[in-house]
N, C-alpha and C positions, 0 to 999 in steps of 0.2 A: 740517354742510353736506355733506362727504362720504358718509354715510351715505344723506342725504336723496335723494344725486343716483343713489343706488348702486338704490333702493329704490322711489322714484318711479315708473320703469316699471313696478313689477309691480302698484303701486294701480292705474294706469291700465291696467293688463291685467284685473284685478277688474272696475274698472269696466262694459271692453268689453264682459267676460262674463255679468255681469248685468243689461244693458239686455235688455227683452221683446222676443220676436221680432219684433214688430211693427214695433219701430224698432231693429232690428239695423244698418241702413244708418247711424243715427250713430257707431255704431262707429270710422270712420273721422275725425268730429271729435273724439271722444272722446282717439283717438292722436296727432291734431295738438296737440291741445292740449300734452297730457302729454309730446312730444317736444319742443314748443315750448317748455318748464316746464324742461326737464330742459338743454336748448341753455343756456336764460337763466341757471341756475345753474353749467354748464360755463365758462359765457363770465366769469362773476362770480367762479368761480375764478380760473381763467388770470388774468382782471387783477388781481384782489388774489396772485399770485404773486409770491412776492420772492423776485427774479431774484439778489440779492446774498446770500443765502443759501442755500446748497448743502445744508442737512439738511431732513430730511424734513417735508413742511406738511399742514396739516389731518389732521395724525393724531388716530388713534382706535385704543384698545386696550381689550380686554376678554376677561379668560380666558374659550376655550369650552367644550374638555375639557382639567379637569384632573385629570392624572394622571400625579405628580410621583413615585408609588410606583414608578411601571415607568418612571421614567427620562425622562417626555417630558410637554408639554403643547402644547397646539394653542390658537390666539389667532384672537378677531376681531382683524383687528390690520390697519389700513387708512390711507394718506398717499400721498401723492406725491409726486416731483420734478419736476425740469422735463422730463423724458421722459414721464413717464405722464399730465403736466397737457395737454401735447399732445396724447397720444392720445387723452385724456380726450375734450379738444376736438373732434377729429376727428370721433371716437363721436357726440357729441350733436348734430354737423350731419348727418353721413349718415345717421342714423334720421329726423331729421326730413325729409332729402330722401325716403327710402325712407317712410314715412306720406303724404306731401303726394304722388307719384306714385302711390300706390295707391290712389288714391281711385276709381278705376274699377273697382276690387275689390269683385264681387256673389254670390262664393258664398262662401258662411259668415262675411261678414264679421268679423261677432264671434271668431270663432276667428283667423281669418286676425291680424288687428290683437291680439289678447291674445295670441300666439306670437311676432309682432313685437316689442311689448313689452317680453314675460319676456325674449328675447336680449338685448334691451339692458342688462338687467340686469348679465344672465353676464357681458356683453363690460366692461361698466363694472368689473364685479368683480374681472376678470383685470387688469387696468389700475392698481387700486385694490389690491389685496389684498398686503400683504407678509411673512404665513407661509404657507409652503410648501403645507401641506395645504388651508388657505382659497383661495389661486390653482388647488391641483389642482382643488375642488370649481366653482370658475365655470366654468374648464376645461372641466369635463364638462357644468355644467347645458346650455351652448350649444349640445351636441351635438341635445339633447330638442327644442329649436324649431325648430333648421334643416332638421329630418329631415321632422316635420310639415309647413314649409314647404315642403320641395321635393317631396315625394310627393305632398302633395294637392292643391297651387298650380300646379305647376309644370307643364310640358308632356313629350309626346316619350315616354322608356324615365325617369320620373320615379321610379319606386319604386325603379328599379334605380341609380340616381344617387346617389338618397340613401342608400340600404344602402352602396354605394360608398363616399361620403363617412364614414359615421358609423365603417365597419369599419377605414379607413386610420386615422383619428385614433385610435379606442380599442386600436388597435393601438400607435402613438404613446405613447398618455397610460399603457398597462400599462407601459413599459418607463421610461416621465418618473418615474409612482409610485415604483417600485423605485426608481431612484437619489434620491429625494426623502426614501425612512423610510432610504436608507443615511445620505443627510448628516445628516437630523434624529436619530437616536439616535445618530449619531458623537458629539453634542456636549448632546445632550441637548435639543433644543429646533428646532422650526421656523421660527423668528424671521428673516427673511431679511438684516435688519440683521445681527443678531449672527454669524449666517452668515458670513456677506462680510466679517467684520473677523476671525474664526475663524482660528486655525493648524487645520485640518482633518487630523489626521495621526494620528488612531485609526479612521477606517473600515472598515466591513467585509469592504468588496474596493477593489480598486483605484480609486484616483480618475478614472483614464484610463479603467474601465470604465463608470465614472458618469456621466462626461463625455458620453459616446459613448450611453449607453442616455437621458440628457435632449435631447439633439442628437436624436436620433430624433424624438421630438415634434416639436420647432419645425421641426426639416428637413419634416417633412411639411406643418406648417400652411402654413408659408414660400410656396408649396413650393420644393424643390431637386431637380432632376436626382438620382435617376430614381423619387423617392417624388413626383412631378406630376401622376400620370396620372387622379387622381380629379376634379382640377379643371377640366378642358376639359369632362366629363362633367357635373359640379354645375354649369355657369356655361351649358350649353345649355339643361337642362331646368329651371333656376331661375324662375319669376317674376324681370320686371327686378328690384323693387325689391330680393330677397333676394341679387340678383347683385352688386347695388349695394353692398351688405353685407358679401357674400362676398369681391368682392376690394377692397374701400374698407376695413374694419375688421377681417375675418377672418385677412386674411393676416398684418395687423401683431403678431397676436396673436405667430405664431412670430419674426419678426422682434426684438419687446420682449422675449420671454424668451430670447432668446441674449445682447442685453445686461443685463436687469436679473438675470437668474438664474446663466450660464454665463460671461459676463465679470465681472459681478459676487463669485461666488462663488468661479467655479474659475477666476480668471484661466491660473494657468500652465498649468494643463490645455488652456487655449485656446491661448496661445503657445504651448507642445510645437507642435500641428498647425494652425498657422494657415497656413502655405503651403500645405498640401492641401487647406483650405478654399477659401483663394484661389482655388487651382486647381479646385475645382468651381464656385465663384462664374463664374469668365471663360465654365466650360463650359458653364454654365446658362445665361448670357447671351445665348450665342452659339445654342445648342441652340433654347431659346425661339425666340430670333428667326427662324433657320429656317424652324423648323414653323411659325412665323404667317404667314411669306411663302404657304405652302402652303395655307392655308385657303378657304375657301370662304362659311362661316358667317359671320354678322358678329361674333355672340358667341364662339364657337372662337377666330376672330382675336383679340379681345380678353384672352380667357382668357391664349391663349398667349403674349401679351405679358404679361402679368402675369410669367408664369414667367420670364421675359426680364427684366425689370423688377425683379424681387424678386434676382436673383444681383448687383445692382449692391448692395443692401442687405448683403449674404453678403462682397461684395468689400470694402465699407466698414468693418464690423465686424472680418471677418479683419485689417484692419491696426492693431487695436487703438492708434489714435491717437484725439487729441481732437477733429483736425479731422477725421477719414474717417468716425469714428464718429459724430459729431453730424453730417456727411454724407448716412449712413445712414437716421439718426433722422428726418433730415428728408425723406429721399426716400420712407418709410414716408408722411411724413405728407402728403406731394405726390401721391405716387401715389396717393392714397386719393380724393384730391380729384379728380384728373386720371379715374381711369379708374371713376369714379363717374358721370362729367359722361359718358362714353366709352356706358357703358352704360344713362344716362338717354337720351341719344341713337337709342341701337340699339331700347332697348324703344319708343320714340314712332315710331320708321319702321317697326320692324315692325307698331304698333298700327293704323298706317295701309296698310300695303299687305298684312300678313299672309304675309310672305317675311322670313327674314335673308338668302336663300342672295345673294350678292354678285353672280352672272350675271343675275341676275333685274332688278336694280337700275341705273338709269341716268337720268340727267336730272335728279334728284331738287331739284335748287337752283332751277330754274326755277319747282318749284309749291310748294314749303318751304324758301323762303332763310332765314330765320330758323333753321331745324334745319338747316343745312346751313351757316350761319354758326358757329352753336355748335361743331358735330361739326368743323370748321376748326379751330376756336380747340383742343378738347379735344384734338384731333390734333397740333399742332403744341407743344403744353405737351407732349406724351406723350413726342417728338424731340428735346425740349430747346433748343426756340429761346428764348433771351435774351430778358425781360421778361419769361417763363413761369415758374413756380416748378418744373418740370419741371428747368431748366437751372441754375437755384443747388446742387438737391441732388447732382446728377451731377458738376457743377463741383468740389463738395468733397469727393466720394468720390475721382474724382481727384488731386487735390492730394494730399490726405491717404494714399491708398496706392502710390503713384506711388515712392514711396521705399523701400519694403518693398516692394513688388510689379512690378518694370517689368512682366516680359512679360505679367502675368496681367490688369495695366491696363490694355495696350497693345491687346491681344484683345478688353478689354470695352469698351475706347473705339471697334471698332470694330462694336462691336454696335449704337451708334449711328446708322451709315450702312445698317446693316440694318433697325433703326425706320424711319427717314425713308424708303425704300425703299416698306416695307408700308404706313405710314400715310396717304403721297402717292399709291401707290396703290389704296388703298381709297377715297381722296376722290374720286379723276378718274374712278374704276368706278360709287359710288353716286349722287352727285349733276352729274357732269356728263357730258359727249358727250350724244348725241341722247336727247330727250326721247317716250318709248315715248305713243302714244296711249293704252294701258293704264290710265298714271298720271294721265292728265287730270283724274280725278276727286277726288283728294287734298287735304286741306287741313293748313295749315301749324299750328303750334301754337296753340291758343286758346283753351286751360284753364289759367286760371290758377294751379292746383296745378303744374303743369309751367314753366309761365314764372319762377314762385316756386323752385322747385328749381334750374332753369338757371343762374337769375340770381345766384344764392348761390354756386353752385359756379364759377363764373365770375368775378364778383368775388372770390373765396379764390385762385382761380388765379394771376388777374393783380396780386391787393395782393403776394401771397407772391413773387409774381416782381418786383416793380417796389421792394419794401422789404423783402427777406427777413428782418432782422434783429427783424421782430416774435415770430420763431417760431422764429429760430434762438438768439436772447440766453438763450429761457428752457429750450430744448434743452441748451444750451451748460454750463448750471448741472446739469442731471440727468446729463449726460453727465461734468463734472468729477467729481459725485458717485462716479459708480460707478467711475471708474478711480482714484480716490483711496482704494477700499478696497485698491486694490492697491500705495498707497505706504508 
């Protein structure tokens, strides 16, 4: 099953690819489908998840290179827990959302949706993959479509965006490698299991230096203060859908690899420095939110909540607890939802008026209540109002680091009153005060690709916030796992 879900997007990238120019425009049924294929089997995992079993599920293992003479061998070697079945999940709705809003997508269709696709691959694969050097390889495949995505898709200074992006992460991923062949030849094996249960204590430099040269990656992916600055960049000149992408599933990428790889693995290496992580965590928090008050763009805004948004994940993890941690997990998985819905929103107002700049914008509730209902709703999950799933995950990064960490809590709890700030008003600037006659001519959502995306991520929002415990029980299980290689 897992293999099929891992693999399924790139058939249906095939596919796109070889439809006649002709009918290049099915292209984009082509990808709903195949995303919708790929959802139903995500979803068929998660529920067949046994939640009461904390070892690893739907595995699959199969030597790829062996090479047992020089000390090492590499595995397809692929399972999940309830960390990665989450994300899994996550993955297979926001492609689908991101297919089903690009269906207004007319240049190169085919290329466009077969790049779409192959990422979903990668990202599935990084999620899925548990030796060392098969996670490196999805790692990287991701970089190949997003790059294509945003330079030929995208708008604005687009080549320079993506060059941007691709140069910070392979910057990232050189120094992830490096500490990835020092643990795998310490012990012989990339095995991220046997890893993590490993006395790691033949290395060939320091573990504190390995630590810190894998931290590099995910800090970036994350992002954290002050490896951010490519993302405000990538999330202007993205196409929505690949925004939706970018900070719905991209970011969690760094996120999962601080717990499945660096808590998992190096635990004490992370206790050594988990109050200076903390301590960047509050400052990220706080920084983000800042700069978002400062914006102008609707997407920048966005972005830089993200950054704001992602140090509460940085703060959750630093307190290496089971409730901060599964906190964390879940705010990854909220967020993804939340600032998806964020920038389905931004891309359908700009579709219609051809502006994000936010001076420009006003009245907008009176001729698009329906996108101005949603964009309320996605605002107020983002601030963590109660029945949002927004405010479960925030709630138990609290709890959970509150004990370890007063001040660096105390700073990120109030990074919340600087969301609500920005979010409140960005709603009272776009859609309401005086209605510009400009706008007279606009219409409210009425494609139903868009009302299908809304409506998905919307009901995700509010079941997670009203019964969290569907998503937190099986979090709860992947999260036992990994801090139980540390008992």
């Amino acid at each position: 099953m897992l293999s099929l879900l891992l693999f399924l997007p790139i058939a249906g990238a095939i596919a796109c690819l070889v439809l006649p120019r002709s009918q290049e425009g099915k292209a984009r049924v082509v990808a709903t489908v195949f995303t919708l294929a790929n959802l139903a089997i995500a979803l068929a995992l998660f529920a067949s998840f046994d939640q009461g079993d904390n070892a690893l599920q739907f595995a699959e293992r199969r030597t790829w290179i062996d090479a047992a003479d020089a000390g090492f061998n590499v595995q397809y070697f692929i399972g999940v827990d309830g960390l990665s079945a989450t994300l899994v999940l996550l993955t297979g709705l926001l492609f689908l959302v991101a297919a089903l809003i690009s269906w207004n997508i007319t240049l190169r269709p085919r290329e466009y949706f077969a790049w779409l696709l192959a990422l979903e691959t990668a990202v599935m694969g990084v999620f899925a993959a548990q030796d060392l050097i098969l996670f490196f390889l999805f790692w990287e495949l991701e970089l190949v479509p997003m790059f294509f995505l945003i330079s030929i898709w995208g708008t604005g200074r687009k080549e320079y965006s993506a060059m941007k992006f691709v140069l910070y992460t392979l910057f990232g991923s050189a120094l992830m490698l490096v500490g990835f062949l020092v643990l795998g030849f310490s012990q012989g094996t990339f095995d991220m299991v046997e890893l993590a249960e490993a006395d790691i204590t033949s290395a060939a430099m320091s573990l504190n230096a390995v630590f810190f040269l894998i931290l590099a990656a995910f800090a970036i992916k994350l992002p954290v203060f002050p490896l951010h600055t490519w993302l405000p960049d990538a999330h202007t000149d993205a196409p929505t859908a690949v925004s939706v992408i970018l900070a719905g599933v991209l970011l969690k990428m760094g996120g999962y690899g601080l717990i499945r790889i660096l808590v998992g693995i190096l635990p004490d290496q992370f206790e050594t420095f988990d109050v200076y992580l903390a301590a960047l965590a509050a400052f990220s928090v706080l920084y983000g939110a800042v700069l978002t008050v400062r914006q102008t763009d609707l997407k920048r805004l966005i972005a830089y909540s993200s950054v704001s948004h992602m140090g509460y994940v940085l703060l959750g993890v630093a307190a290496l607890g089971d409730v901060a941690l599964t906190g964390a997990a879940l705010q990854m998985f909220t967020h993804g939802t939340i600032t998806a819905l964020l920038f389905v929103m931004v891309g359908l107002v700009y579709d219609r008026t051809h502006t994000r700049q936010i001076s420009d914008l006003s009245g907008l509730a009176h001729i698009m209540p329906i996108a101005a209902t949603v964009f309320v709703i996605a605002g107020l999950a983002s601030l963590g109002l109660p029945t949002m799933s927004g405010f479960v995950a925030e709630l138990l990064i609290f709890l959970g680091s509150f004990d370890h960490f007063e001040i660096q809590t105390g700073l990120a709890v109030f990074g919340i009153l600087l969301s609500a700030g920005y979010i409140l008003w960005t709603v009272q600037r776009v859609f309401f005060g005086p209605r510009p006659q400009r706008w007279e001519h606009l219409t409210d959502t009425t494609n139903w690709w868009e009302q299908v995306a809304m409506a998905g991520l919307v009901a995700m929002i509010i079941g997670v916030g009203v019964y969290p415990a569907t998503i937190v029980d099986v979090l709860e299980s992947g999260i036992i796992r990994t801090l139980g290689f540390d008992q």
